[in-house]
C-alpha positions in Angstrom: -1.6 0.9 -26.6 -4.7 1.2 -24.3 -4.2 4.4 -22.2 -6.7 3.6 -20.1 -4.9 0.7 -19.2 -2.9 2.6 -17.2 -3.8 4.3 -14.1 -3.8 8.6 -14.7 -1.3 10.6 -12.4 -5.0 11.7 -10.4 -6.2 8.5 -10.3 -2.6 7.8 -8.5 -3.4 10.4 -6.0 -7.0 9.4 -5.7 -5.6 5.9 -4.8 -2.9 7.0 -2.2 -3.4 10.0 -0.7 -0.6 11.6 -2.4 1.4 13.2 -4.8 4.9 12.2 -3.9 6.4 9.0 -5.8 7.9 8.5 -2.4 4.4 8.4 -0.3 2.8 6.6 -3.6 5.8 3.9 -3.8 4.9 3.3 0.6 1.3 3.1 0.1 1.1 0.6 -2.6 3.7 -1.4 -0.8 1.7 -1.1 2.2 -1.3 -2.1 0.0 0.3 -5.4 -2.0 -0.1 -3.1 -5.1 2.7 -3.9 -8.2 3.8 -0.9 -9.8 6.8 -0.2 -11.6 9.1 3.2 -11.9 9.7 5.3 -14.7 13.0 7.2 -15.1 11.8 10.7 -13.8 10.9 8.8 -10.7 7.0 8.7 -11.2 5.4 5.8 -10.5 2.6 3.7 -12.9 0.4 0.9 -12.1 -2.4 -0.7 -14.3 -5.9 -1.9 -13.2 -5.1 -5.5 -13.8 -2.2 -5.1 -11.4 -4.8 -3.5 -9.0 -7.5 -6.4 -9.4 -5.3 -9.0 -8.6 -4.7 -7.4 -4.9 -6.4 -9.4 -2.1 -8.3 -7.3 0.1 -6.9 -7.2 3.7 -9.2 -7.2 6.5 -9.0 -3.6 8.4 -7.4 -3.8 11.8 -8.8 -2.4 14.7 -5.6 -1.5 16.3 -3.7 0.9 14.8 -0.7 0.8 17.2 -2.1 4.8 18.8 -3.1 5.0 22.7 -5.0 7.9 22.5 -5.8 8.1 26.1 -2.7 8.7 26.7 -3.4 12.6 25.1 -6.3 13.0 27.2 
């Protein structure tokens, strides 16, 4: 089997911003990205599964009023 097929635990963190299964599992949601879950809990995700993602356009609007903390 091709370990570099699948994505390291720091290229995991790399890709979401953190080191919680939890937080991964809601940012690749939030990103359209498969994955699937091992027993322990940690999560795994290949490249292939990461190329087929469509990029989404960024939105200006991020839902924060930030003159209302000025």
């Amino acid at each position: 089997m091709d370990t570099n097929f699948i994505l390291t635990e720091a290229e995991l963190v790399e890709l979401t911003g953190y080191v919680l299964p939890s937080k991964q599992r809601m940012v690749l949601d939030g990103m359209g990205i498969r994955y699937s879950i091992r027993r322990d809990g940690h999560i795994r995700t290949t490249w292939p599964w990461l190329s087929m993602v469509q990029a989404k356009p960024i939105q200006e609007d991020i839902g924060f009023n930030l003159e209302a903390l000025g």
